[in-house]
C-alpha positions as CSV (number, residue, x, y, z in Angstrom):
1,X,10.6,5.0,0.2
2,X,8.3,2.5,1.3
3,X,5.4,2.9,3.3
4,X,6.0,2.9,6.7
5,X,9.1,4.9,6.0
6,X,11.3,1.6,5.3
7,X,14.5,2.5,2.9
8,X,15.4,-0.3,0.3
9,X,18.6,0.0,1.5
10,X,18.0,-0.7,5.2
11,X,16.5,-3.8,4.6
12,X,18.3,-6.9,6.5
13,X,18.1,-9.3,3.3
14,X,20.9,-12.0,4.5
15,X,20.1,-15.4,4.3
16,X,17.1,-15.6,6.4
17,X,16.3,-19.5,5.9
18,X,18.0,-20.0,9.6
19,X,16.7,-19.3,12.5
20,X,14.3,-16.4,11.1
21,X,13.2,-15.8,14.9
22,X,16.3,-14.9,15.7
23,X,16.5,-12.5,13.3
24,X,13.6,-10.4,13.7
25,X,14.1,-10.1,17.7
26,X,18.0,-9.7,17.6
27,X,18.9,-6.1,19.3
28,X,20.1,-5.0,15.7
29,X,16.5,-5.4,14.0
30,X,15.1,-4.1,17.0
31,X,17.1,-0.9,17.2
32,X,16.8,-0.2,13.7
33,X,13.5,-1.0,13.4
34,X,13.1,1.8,16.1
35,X,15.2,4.2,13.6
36,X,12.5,3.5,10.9
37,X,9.6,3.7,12.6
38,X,10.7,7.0,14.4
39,X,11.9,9.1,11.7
40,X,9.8,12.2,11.2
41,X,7.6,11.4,14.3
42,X,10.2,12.7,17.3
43,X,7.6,15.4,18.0
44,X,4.9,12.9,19.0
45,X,4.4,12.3,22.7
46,X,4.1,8.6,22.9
47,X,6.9,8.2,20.4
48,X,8.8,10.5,22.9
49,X,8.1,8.8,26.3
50,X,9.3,5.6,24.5
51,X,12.6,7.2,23.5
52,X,12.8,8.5,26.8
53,X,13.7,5.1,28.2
54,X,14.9,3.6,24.7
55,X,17.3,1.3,25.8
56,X,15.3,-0.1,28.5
57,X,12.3,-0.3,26.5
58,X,14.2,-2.2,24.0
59,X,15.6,-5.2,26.0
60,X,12.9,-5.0,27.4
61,X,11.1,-6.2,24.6
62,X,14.0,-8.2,23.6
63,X,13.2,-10.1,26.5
64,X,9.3,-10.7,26.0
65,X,9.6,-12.2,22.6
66,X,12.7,-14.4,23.8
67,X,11.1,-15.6,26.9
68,X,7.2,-15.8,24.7
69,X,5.8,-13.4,27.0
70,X,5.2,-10.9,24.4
71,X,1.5,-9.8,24.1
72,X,0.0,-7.5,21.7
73,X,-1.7,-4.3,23.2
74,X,-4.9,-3.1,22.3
75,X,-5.3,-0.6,19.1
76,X,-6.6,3.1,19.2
77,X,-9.4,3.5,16.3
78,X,-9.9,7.2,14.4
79,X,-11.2,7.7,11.3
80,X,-8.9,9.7,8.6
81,X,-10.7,10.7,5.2
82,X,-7.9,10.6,2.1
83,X,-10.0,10.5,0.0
84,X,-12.3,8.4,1.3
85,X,-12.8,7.6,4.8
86,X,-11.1,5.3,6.3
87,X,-10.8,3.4,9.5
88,X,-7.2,3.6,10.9
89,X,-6.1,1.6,14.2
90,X,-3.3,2.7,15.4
91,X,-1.3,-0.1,17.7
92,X,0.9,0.9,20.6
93,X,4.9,2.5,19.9
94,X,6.4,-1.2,21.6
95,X,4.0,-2.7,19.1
96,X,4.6,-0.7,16.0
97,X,8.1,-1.7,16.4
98,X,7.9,-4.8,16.2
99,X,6.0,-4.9,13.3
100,X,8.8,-2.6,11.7
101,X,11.3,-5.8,13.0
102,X,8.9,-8.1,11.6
103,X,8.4,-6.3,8.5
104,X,12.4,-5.6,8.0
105,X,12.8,-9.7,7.2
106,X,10.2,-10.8,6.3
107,X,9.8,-8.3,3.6
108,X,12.3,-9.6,1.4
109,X,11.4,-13.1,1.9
110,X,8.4,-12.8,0.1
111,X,8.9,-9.9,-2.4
112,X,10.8,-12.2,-4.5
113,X,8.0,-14.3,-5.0
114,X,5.6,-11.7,-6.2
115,X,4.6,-11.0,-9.9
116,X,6.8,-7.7,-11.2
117,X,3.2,-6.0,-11.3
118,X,2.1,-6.1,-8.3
119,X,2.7,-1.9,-7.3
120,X,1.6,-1.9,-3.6
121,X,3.6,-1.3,-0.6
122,X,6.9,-2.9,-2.5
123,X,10.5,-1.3,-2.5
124,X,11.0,0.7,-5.6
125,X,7.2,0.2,-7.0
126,X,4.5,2.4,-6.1
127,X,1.6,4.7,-8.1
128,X,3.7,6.7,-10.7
129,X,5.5,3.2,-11.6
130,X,1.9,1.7,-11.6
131,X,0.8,4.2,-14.0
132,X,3.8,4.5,-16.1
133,X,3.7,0.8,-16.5
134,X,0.2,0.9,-17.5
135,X,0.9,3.1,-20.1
136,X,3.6,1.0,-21.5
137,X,1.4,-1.8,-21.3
138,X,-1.4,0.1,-23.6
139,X,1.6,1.4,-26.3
140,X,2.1,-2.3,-26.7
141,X,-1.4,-3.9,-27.0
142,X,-2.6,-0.6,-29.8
143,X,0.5,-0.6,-31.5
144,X,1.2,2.7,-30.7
145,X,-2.2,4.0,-31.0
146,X,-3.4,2.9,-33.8
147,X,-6.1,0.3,-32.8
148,X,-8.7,0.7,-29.7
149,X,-8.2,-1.8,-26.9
150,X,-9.9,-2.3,-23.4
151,X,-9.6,-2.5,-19.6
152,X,-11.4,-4.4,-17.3
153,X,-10.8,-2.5,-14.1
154,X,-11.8,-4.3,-10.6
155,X,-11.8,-3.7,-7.0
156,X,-12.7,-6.3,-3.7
157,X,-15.4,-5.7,-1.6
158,X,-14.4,-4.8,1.4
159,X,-10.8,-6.3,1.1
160,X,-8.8,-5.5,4.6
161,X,-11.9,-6.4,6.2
162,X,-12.8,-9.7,4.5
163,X,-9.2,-11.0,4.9
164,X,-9.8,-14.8,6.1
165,X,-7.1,-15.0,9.1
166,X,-6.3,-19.0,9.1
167,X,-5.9,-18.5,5.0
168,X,-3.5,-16.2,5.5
169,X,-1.6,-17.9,8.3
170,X,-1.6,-21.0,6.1
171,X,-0.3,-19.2,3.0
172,X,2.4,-17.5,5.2
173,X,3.4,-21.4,6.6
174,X,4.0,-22.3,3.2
175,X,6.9,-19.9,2.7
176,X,8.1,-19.8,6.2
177,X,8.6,-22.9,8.2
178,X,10.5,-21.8,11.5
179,X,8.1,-22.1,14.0
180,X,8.9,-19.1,16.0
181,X,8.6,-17.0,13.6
182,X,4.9,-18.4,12.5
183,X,4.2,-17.9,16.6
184,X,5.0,-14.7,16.7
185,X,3.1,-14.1,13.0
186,X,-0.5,-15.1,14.4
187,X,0.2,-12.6,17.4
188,X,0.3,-9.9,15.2
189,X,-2.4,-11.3,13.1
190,X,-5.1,-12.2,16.3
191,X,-4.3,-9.0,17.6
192,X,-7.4,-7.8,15.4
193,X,-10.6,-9.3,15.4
194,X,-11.0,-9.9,12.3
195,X,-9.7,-9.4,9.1
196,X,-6.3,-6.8,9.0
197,X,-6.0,-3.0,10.5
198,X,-5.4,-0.5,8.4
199,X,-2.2,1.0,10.1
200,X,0.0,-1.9,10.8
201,X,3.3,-1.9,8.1
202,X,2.6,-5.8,8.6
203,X,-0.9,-5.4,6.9
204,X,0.9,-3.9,3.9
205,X,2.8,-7.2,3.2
206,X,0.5,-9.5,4.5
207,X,-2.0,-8.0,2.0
208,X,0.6,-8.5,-0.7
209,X,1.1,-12.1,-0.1
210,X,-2.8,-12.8,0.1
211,X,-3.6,-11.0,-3.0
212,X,-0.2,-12.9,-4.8
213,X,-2.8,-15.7,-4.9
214,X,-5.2,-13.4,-7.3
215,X,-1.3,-12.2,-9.6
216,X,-0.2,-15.8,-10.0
217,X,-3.8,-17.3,-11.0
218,X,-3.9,-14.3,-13.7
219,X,-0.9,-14.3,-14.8
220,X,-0.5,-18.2,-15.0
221,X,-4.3,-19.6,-14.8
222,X,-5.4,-17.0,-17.2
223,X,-2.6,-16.1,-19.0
224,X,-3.3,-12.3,-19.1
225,X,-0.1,-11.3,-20.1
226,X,-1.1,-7.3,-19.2
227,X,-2.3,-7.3,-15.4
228,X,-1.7,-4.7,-13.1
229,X,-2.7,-4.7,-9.6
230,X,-1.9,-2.1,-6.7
231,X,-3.4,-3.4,-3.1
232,X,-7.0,-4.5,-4.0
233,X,-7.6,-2.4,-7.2
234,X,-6.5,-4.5,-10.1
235,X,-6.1,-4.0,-14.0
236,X,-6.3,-6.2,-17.0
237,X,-5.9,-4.9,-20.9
238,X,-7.3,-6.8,-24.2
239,X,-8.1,-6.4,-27.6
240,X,-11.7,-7.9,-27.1
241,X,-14.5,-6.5,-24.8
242,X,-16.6,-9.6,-24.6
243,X,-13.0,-12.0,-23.4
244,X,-12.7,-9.4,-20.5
245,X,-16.2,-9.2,-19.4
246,X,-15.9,-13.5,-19.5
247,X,-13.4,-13.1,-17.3
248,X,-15.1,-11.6,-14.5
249,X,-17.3,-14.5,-13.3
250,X,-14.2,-16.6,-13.9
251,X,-11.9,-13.9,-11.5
252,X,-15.0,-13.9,-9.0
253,X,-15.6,-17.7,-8.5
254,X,-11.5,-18.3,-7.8
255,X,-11.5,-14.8,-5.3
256,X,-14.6,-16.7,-3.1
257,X,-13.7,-20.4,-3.2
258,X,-9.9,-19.5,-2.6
259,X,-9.6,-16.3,-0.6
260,X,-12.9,-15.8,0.9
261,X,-13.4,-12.7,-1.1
262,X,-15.3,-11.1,-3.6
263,X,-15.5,-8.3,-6.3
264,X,-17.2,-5.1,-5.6
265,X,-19.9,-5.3,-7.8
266,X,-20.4,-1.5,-8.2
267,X,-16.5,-1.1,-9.1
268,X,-16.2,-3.8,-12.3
269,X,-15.7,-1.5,-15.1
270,X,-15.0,-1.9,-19.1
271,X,-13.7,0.9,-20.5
272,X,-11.9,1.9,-24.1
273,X,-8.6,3.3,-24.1
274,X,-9.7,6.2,-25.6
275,X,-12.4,7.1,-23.2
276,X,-9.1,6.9,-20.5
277,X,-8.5,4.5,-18.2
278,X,-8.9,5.5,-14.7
279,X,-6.0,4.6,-12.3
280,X,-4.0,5.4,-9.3
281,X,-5.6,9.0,-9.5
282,X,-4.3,9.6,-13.3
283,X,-6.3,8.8,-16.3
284,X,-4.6,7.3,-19.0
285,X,-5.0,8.6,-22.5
286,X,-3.5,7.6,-25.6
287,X,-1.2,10.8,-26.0
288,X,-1.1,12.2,-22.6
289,X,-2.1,11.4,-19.1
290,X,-4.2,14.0,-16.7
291,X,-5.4,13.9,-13.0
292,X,-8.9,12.0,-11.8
293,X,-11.5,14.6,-11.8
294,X,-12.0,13.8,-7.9
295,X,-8.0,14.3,-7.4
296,X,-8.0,17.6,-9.0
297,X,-11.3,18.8,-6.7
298,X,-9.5,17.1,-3.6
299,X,-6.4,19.2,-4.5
300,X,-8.1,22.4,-4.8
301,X,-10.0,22.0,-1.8
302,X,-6.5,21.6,0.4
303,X,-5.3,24.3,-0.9
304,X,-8.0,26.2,0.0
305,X,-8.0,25.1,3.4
306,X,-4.0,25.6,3.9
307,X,-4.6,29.1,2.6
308,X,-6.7,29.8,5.0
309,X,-4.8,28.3,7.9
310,X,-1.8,30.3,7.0
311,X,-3.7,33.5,7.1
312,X,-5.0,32.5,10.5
313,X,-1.7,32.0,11.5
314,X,-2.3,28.4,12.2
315,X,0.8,27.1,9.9
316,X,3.7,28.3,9.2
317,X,5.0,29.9,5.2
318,X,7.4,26.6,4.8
319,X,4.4,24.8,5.9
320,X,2.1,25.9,3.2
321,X,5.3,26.3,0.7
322,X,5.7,22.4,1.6
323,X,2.2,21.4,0.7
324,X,2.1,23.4,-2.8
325,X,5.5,21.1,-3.7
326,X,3.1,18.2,-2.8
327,X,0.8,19.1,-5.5
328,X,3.1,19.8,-7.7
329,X,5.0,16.8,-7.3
330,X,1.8,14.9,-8.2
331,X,1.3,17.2,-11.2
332,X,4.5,17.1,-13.0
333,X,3.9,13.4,-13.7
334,X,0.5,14.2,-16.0
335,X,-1.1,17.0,-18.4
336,X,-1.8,19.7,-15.6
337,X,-1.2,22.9,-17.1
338,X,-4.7,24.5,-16.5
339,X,-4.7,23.0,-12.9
340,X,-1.5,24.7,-11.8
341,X,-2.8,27.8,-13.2
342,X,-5.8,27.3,-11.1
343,X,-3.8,27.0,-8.7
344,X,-1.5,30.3,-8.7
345,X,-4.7,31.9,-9.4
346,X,-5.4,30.6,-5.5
347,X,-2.4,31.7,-4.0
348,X,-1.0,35.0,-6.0
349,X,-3.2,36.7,-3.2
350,X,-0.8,35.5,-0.5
């Protein structure tokens, strides 16, 4: 599943080069772009004064982006620290839908244009396929272990926030040339101030398609046959230390001259594969993978705090049950033996 809570399955993926418009504010998208965006959330109460008049609500909005009288509402700002903290703004229900609609075809528009390596936000990608790929990746370039090779590891400064609007409108023009559609696009888009919110299901894809730039100028600029990238965090593996740490000024110059943006220069990191590569919270070894030091802490610390909250009576058994299958989810995919046992060790008491 997708973030957002978008199915592959779901998807509307007919031929979209008519009338795209149309498409996205049809009473079908609409509707089941309500269905996505509402699973799992019926207990909220905004979510439930909006079902309350559904229908309404609906043609409603039906009407507003027929008739271009649609306007974006203001978002609600809180801060949410997984792990680190973070800035969410959260847009209205009517407005969350539409981005779902929005989302729903223009998803599959662009997806088929992005590298295979790209592991954010995208239909059957994700973390453990980021990792797992990595992995295969380093099997290749050592010959199975047997010599050392290197990863230049990157992040952007800064990257949601440094997204340059009219850059992104223009690479989104490219690809989509139904005016409607692009109308309705840089609504969404000069909804924020500046840059993207963290929040909007839109942001996912319009950070894919910006950052598509950075994949198809490694992958065909600078040849680097083994380049991973999820959302801003990207990878890239070699046999020599010194051609990686070449490439960075090269990588840094094409980020600020084409995308406004540049590397974090705290988070540029050469490392040998048998030190472990750090990534997606795993760090890959050349027999085994195990959690990020930080992940394992983070986990340990929840756990704490759930156990607690269940002997206060403040969630519920399945609750706490449903958390621990959480954890273990993310530990089944690594070396994690002596963290489980940590683990029971925390909750035999219960």
């Amino acid at each position: 599943m997708l973030g957002g809570g978008i199915d592959s399955h779901k998807l509307n993926i007919k031929n979209q080069n008519i009338n795209i418009f149309e498409e996205i504010i049809s009473l079908e998208n609409l509707f089941l772009a309500w269905k996505e965006f509402s699973h799992g959330k019926k207990n909220k109460s905004d979510i439930q004064q909006f079902e309350f008049n559904l229908e309404d609500n609906i043609f409603q909005l039906h009407r507003e982006l027929k008739l271009k009288f649609y306007r974006h509402s203001h978002y609600t700002a809180f801060n949410v620290c997984d792990p680190k903290l973070r800035r969410i703004h959260k847009a209205t229900v009517k407005d969350r839908i539409l981005h779902h609609a929005v989302f729903r075809i223009l998803y599959p528009i662009f997806d088929k244009n992005f590298i295979f390596d790209s592991y954010s936000c995208r239909i059957e990608k994700g973390t453990h396929r980021g990792v797992l790929r990595l992995e295969e990746f380093c099997r290749k370039l050592n010959g199975n272990n047997h010599k050392n090779i290197f990863a230049l590891k990157c992040d952007i400064k800064k990257f949601f926030d440094s997204i340059d609007q009219g850059i992104l409108l223009k690479l989104i023009e490219k690809k989509i040339k139904d005016k409607n559609t692009i109308w309705l696009v840089k609504k969404i888009i000069k909804s924020f101030p500046i840059g993207l919110p963290l929040g909007n299901v839109t942001s996912q894809l319009f950070a894919n398609i910006y950052l598509n730039e950075l994949d198809q100028f490694a992958k065909h600029k600078l040849k680097s046959k083994y380049y991973l990238r999820y959302c801003d965090d990207f990878l890239i593996l070699g046999k020599d230390s010194e051609y990686l740490q070449s490439l960075i000024p090269i990588i840094d110059d094409f980020l600020q001259r084409n995308l406004k943006l540049i590397l974090h220069p705290d988070k540029i990191i050469i490392r040998k594969y048998r030190q472990g590569i750090d990534f997606l919270g795993y760090v890959a070894l050349p027999y085994h993978k195990v959690l990020r030091m930080k992940t394992k802490k983070r986990i340990i610390k929840k756990i704490i705090l759930k156990k607690r909250e269940l002997k206060n009576r403040l969630i519920s058994k399945k609750s706490f049950d449903q958390s621990l299958q959480s954890y273990y989810g993310v530990l089944k995919h690594c070396k994690g033996q002596g963290i489980k046992k940590k683990i029971y060790r925390l909750i035999r008491g219960i």
